[in-house]
N, CA, C and O atoms as CSV, one atom per row, in Angstrom:
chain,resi,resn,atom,element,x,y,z
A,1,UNK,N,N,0.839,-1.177,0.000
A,1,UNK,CA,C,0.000,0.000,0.000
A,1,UNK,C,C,0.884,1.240,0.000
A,1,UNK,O,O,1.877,1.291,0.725
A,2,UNK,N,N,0.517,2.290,-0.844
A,2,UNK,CA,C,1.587,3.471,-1.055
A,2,UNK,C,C,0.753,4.314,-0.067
A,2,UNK,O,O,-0.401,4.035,0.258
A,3,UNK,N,N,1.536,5.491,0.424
A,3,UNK,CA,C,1.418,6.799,1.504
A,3,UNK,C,C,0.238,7.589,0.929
A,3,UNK,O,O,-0.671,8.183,1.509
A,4,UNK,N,N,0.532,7.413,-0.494
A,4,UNK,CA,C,-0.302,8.479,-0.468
A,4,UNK,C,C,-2.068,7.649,-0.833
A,4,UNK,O,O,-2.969,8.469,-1.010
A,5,UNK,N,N,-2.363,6.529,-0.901
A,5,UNK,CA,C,-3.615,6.236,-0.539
A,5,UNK,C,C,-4.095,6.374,0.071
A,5,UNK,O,O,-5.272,6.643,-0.167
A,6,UNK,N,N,-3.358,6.287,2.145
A,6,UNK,CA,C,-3.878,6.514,3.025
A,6,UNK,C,C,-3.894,7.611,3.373
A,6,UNK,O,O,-4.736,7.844,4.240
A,7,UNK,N,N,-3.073,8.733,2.936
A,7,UNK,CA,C,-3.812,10.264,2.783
A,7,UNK,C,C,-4.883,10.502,2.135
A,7,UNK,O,O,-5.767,11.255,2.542
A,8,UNK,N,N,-4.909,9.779,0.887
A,8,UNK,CA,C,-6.081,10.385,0.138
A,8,UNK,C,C,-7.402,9.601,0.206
A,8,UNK,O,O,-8.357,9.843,-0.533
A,9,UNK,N,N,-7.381,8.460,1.331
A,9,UNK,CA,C,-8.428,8.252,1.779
A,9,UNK,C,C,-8.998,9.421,2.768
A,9,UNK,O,O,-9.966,10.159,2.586
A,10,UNK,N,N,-8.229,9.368,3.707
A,10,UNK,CA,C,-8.148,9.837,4.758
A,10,UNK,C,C,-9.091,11.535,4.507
A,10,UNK,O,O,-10.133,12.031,4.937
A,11,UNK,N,N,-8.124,11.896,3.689
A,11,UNK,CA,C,-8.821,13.439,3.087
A,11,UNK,C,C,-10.200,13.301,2.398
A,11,UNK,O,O,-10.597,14.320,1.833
A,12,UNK,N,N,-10.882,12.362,2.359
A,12,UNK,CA,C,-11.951,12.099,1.649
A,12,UNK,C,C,-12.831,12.023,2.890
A,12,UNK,O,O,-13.753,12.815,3.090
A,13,UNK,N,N,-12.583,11.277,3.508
A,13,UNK,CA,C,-13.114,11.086,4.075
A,13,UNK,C,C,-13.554,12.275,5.362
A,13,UNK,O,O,-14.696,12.576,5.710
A,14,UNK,N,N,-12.261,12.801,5.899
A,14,UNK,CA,C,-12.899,14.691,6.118
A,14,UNK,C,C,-13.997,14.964,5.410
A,14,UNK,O,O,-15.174,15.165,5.711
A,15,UNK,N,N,-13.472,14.936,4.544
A,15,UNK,CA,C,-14.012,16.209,3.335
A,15,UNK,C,C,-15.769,15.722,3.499
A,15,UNK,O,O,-16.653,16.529,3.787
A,16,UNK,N,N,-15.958,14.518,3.294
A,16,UNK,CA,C,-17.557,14.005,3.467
A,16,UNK,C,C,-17.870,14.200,4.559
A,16,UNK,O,O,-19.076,14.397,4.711
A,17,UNK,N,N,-16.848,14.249,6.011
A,17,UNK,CA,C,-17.710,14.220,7.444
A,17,UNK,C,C,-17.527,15.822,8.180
A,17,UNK,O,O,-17.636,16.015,9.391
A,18,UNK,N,N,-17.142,17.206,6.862
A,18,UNK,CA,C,-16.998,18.398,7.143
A,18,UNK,C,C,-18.517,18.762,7.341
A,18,UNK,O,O,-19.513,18.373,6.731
A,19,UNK,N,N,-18.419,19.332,8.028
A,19,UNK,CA,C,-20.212,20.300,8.686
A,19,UNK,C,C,-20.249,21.516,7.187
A,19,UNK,O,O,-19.240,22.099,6.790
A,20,UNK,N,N,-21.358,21.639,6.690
A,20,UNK,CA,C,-21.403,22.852,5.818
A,20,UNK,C,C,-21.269,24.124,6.226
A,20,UNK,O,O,-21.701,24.544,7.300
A,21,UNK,N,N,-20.745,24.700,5.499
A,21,UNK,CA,C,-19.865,26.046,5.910
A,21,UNK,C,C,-21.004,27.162,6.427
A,21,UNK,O,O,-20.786,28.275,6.905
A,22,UNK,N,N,-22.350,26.472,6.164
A,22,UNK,CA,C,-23.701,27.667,6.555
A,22,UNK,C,C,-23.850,27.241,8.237
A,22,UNK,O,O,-23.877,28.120,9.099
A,23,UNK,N,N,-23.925,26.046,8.508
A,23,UNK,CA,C,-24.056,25.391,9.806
A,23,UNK,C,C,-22.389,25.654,10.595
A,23,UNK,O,O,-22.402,25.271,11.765
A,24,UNK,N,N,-21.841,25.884,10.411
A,24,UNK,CA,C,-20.582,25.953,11.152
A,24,UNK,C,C,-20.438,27.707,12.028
A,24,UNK,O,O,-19.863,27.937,13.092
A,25,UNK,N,N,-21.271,28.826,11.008
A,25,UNK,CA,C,-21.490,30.056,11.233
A,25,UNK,C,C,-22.145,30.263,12.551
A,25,UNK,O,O,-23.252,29.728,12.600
A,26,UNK,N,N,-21.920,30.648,13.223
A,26,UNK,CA,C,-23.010,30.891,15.075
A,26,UNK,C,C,-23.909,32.065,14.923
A,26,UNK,O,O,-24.014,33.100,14.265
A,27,UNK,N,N,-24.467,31.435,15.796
A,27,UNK,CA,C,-26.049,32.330,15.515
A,27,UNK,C,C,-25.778,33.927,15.624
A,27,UNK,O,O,-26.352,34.786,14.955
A,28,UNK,N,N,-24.875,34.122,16.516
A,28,UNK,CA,C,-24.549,36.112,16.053
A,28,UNK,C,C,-23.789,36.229,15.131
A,28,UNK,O,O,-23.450,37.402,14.979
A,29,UNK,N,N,-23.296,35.452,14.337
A,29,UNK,CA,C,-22.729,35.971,13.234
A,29,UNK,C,C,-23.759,36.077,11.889
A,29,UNK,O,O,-23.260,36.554,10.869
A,30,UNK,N,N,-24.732,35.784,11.863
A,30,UNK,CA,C,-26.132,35.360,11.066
A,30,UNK,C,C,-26.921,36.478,11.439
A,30,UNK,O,O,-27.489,37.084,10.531
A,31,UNK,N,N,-27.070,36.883,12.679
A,31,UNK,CA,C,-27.881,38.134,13.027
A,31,UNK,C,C,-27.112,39.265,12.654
A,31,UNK,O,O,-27.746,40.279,12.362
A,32,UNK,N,N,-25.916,39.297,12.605
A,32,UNK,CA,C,-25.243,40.743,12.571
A,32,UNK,C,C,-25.467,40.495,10.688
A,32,UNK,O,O,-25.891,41.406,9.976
A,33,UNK,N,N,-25.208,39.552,10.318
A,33,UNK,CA,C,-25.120,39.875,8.574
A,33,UNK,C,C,-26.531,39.823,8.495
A,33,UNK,O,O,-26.803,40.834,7.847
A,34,UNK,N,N,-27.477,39.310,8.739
A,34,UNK,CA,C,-29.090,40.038,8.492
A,34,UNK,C,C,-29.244,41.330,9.123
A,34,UNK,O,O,-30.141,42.057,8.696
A,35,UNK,N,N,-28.469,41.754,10.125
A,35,UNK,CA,C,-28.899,43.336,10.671
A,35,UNK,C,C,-28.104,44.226,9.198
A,35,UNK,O,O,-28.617,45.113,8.515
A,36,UNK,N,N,-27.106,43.779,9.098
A,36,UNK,CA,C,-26.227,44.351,7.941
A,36,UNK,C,C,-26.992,44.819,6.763
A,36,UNK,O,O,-27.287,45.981,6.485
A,37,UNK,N,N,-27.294,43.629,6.051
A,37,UNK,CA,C,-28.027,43.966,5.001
A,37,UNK,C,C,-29.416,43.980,5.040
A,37,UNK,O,O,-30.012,43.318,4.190
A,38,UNK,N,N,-30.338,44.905,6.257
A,38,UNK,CA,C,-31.177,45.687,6.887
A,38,UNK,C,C,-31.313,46.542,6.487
A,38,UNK,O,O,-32.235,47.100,5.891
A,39,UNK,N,N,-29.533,46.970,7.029
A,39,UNK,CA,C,-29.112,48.708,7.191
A,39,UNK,C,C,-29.045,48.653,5.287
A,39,UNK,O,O,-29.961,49.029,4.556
A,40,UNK,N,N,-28.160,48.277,4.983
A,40,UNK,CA,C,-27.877,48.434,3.310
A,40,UNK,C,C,-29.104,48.463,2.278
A,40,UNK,O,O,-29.016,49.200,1.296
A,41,UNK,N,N,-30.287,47.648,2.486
A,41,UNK,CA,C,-31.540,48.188,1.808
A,41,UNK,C,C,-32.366,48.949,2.262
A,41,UNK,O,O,-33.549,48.906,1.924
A,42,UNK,N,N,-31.781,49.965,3.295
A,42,UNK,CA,C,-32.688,50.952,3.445
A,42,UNK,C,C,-32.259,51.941,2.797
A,42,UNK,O,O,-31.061,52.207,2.888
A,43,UNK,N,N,-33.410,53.015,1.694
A,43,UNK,CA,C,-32.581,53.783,0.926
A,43,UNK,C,C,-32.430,55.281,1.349
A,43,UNK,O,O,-32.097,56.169,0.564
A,44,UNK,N,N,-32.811,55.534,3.151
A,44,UNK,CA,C,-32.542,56.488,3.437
A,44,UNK,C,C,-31.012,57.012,4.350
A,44,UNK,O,O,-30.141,56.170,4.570
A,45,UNK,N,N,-30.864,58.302,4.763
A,45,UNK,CA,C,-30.055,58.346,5.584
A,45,UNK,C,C,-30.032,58.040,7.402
A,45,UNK,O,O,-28.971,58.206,8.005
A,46,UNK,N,N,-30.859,57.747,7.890
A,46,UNK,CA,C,-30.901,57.356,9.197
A,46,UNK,C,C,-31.630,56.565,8.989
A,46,UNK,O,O,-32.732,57.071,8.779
A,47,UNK,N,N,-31.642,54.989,8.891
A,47,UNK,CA,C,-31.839,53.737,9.213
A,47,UNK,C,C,-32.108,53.866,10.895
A,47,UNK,O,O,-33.170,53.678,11.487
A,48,UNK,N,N,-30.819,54.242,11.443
A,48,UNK,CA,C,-31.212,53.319,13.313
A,48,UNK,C,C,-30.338,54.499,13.762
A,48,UNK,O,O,-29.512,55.263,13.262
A,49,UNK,N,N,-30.900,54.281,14.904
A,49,UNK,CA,C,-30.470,55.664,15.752
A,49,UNK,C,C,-29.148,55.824,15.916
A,49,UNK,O,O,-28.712,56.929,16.236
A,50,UNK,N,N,-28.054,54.416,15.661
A,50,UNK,CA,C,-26.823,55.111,15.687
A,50,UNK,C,C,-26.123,55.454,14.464
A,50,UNK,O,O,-24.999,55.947,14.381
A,51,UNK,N,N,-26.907,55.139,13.529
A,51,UNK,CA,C,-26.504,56.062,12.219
A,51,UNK,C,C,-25.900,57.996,12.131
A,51,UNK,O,O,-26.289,58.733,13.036
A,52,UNK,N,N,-25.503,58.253,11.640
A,52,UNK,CA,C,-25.201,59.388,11.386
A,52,UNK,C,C,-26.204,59.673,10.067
A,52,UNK,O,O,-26.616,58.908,9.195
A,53,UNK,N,N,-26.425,61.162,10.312
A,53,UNK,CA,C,-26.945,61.821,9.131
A,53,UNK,C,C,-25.615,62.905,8.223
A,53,UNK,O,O,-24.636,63.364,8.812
A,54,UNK,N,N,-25.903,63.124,6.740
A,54,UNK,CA,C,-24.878,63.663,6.354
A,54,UNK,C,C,-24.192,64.994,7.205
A,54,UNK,O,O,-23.252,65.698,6.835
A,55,UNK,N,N,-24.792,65.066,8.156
A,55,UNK,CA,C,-23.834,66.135,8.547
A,55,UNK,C,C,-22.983,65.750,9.892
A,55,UNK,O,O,-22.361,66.302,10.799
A,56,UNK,N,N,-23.335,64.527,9.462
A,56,UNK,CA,C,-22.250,63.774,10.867
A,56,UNK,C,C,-22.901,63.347,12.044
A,56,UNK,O,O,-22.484,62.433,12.756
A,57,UNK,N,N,-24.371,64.298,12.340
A,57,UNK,CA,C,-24.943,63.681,13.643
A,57,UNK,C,C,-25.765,62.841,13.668
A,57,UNK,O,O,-26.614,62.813,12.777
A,58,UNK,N,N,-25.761,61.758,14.854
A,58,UNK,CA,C,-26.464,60.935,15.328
A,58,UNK,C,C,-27.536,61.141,15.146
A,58,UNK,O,O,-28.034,61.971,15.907
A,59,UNK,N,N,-28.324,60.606,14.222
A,59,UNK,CA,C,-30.072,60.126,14.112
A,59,UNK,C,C,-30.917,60.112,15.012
A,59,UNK,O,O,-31.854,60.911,15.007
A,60,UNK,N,N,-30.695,58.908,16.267
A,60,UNK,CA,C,-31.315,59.324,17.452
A,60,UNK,C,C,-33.277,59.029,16.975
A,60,UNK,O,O,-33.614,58.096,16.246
A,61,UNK,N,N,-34.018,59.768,17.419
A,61,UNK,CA,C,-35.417,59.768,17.324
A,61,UNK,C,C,-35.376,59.922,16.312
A,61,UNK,O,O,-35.933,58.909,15.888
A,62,UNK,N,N,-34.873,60.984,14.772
A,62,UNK,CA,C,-35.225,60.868,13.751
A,62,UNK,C,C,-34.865,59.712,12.769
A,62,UNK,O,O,-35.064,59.910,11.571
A,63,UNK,N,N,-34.307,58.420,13.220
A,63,UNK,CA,C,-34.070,57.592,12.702
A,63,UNK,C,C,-35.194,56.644,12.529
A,63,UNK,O,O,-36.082,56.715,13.378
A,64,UNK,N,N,-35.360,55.460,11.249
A,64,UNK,CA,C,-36.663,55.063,10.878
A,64,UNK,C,C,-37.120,54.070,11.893
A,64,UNK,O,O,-38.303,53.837,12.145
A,65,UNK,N,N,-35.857,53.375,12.583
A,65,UNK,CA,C,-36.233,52.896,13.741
A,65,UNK,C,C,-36.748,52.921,14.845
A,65,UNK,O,O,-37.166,52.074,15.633
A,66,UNK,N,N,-36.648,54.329,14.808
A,66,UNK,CA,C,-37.325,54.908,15.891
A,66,UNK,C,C,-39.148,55.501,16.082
A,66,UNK,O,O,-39.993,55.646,16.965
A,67,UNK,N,N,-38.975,55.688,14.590
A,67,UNK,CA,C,-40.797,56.075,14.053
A,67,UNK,C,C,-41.137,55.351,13.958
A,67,UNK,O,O,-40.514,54.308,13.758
A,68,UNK,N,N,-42.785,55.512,14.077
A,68,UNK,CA,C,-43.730,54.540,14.524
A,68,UNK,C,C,-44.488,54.342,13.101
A,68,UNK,O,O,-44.948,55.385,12.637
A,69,UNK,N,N,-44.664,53.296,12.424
A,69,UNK,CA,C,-44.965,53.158,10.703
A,69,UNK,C,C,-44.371,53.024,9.839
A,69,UNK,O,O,-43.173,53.118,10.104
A,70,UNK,N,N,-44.611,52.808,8.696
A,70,UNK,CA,C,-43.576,52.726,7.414
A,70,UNK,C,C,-42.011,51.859,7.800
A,70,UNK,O,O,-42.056,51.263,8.876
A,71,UNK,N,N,-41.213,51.793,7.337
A,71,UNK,CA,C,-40.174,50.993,7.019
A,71,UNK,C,C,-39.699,50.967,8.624
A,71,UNK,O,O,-39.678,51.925,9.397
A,72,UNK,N,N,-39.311,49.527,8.897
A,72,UNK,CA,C,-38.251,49.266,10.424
A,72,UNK,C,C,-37.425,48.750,10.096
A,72,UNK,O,O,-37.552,47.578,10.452
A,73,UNK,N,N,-36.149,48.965,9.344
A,73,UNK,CA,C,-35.104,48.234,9.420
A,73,UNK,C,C,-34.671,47.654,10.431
A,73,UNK,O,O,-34.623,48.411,11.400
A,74,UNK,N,N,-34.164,46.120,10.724
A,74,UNK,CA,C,-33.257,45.546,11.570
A,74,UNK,C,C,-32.305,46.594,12.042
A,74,UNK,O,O,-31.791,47.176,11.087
A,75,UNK,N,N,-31.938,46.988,13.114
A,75,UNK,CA,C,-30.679,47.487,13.828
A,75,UNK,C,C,-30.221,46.724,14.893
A,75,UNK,O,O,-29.024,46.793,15.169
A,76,UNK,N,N,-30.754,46.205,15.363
A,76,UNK,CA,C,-29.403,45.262,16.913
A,76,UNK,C,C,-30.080,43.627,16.385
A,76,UNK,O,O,-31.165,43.279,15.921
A,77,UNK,N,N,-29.219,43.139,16.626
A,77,UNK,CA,C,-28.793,41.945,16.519
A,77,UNK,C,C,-30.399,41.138,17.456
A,77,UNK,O,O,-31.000,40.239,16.867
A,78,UNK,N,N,-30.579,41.311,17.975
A,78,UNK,CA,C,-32.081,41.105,18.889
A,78,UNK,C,C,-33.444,41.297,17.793
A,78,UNK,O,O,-34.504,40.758,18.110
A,79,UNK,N,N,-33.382,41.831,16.923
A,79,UNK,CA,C,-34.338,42.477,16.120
A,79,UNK,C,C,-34.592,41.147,15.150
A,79,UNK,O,O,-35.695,40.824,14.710
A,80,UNK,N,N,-33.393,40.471,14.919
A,80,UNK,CA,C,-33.823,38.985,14.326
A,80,UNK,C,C,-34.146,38.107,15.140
A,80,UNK,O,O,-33.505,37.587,16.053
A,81,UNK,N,N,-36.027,37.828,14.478
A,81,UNK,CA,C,-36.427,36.779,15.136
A,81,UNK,C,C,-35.475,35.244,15.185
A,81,UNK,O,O,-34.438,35.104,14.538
A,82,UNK,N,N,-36.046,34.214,16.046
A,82,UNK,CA,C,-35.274,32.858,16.095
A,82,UNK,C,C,-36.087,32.198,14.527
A,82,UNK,O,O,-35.540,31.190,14.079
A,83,UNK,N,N,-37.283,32.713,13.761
A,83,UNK,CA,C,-37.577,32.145,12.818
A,83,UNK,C,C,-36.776,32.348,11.730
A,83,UNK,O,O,-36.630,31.424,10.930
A,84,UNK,N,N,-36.031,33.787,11.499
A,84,UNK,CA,C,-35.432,34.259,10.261
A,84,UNK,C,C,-34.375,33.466,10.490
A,84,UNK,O,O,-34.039,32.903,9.448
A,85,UNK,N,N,-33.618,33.144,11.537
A,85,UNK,CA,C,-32.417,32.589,11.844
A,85,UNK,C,C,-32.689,31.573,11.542
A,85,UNK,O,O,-31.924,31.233,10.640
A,86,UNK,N,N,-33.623,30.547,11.855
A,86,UNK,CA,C,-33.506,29.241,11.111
A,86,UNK,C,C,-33.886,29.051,9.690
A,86,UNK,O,O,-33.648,27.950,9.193
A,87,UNK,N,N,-34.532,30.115,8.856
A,87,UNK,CA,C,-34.765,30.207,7.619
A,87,UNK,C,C,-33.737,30.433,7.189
A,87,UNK,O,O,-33.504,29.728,6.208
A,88,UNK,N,N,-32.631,31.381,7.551
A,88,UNK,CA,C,-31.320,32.239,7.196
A,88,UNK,C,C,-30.136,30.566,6.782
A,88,UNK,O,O,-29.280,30.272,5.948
A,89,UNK,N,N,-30.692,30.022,7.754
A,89,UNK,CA,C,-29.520,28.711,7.913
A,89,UNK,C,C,-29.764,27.184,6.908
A,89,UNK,O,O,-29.055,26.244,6.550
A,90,UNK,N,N,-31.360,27.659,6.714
A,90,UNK,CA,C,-31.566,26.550,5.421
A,90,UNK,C,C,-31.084,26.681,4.524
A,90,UNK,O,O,-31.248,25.871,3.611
C-alpha cells in the first residue's frame, strides 16, 4: 500500500464528514449579517439611531427605527427573530 492512498483516503473522508460552511457560522454571526443587510436596503439616511446623518450627527429619534410606521429596518442583533435565523440557515 503506497502513503499516499492513506492520505487520500483519509482526506476524503474529512471532506464528506466536514459540517457545511452555513451550519458551522453561530447564531450572532447570522444576526449581525441580516442586521447588515437591513441597514444596506434601506434607501434612506438614518436607518437606526446610531446612524449618522450627512452632517455627521447621530439620528437618534429621527431615525426610521425609531418612528412609529412605514419601514423598520433591523438594527441590533435582537431584532432577528429565532424564525429568520432558522430560515437564514436553510
Amino acid at each position: 500500500m503506497r502513503k499516499s492512498f492513506g492520505f487520500g483516503l483519509a482526506a476524503a473522508l474529512a471532506f464528506q464528514l466536514a459540517v457545511p460552511a452555513s451550519a458551522q457560522r453561530s447564531d450572532a454571526e447570522i444576526r449581525r449579517e441580516i442586521v447588515r443587510q437591513s441597514i444596506a436596503a434601506y434607501s434612506g439616511n438614518c436607518p437606526c439611531p446610531y446612524s449618522t446623518d450627512r452632517a455627521g450627527r447621530r439620528c437618534g429619534a429621527r431615525s426610521a427605527y425609531s418612528r412609529p410606521g412605514g419601514r423598520a429596518p433591523k438594527c441590533y442583533p435582537s431584532d432577528v427573530s429565532d424564525a429568520e435565523l432558522r430560515a437564514r440557515r436553510r
